[in-house]
RODO-2510 file (C-alpha; in nm, 4 decimals, decimal comma):
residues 69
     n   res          X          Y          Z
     1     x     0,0000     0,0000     0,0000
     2     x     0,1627     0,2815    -0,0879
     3     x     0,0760     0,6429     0,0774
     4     x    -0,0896     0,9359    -0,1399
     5     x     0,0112     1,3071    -0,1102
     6     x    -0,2980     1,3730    -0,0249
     7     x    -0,5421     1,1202     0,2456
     8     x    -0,7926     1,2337    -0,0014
     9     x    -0,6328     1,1339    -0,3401
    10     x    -0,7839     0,7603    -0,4113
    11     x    -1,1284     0,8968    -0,3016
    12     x    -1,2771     0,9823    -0,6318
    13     x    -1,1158     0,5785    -0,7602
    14     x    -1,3320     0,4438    -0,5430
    15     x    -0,9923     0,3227    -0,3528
    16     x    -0,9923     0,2831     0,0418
    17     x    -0,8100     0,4610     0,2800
    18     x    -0,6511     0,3342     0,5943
    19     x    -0,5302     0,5318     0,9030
    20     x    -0,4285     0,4253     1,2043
    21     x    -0,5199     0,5457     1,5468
    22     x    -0,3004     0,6751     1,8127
    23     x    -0,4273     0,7133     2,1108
    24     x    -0,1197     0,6032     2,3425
    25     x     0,0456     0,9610     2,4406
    26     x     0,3855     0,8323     2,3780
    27     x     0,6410     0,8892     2,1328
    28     x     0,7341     0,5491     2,0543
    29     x     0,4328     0,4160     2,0277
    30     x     0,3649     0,7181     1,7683
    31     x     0,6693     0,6156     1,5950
    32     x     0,5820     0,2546     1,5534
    33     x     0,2148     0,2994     1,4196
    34     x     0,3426     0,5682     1,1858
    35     x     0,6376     0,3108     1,0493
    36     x     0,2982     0,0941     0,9562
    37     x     0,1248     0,1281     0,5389
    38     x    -0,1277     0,3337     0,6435
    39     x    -0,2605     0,6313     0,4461
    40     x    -0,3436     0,8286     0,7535
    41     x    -0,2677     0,8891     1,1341
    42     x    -0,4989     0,9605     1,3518
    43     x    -0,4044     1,1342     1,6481
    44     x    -0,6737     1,0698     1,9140
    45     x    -0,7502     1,3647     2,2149
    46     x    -1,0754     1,2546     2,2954
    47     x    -1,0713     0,8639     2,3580
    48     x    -0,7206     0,8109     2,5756
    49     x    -0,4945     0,9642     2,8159
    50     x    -0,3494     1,2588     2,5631
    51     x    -0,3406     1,5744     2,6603
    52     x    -0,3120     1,8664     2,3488
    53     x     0,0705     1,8726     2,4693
    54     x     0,1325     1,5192     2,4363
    55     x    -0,0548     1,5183     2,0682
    56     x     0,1668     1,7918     1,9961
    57     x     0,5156     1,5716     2,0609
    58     x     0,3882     1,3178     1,8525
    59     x     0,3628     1,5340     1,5478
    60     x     0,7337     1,5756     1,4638
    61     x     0,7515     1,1721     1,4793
    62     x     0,4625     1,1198     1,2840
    63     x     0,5819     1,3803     1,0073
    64     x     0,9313     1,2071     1,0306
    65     x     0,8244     0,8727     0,8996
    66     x     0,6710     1,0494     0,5912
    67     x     0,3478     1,1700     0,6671
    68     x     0,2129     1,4967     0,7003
    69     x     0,1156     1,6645     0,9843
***
């Protein structure tokens, strides 16, 4: 699977998108589900322990393994 420039590009295909969730406040763990095919991560405030701090450290790590932040 390889990862559009845009999370919206294989929308009008008809292709799927797949993100993954993050909801672990932790930079490794935001390292190792960004090192996974997805087309998307999803940074998750609402659902776990992260704080807007903690989702902010896990941007740079996120955007280091190729995708956008």
């Amino acid at each position: 699977m390889s990862r559009p420039r845009n999370v919206r590009d294989p929308l009008p295909a008809g292709r799927k998108i797949f993100a993954g969730w993050c909801a672990i406040p932790h930079v490794m763990t935001a390292e190792i589900v960004a090192r996974q095919p997805f087309h998307a991560i999803i940074v998750d405030l609402q659902h776990g322990f992260m704080d807007y701090e903690s989702a902010l450290s896990l941007l740079p790590v996120i955007e280091a393994q190729g995708h956008p932040a």
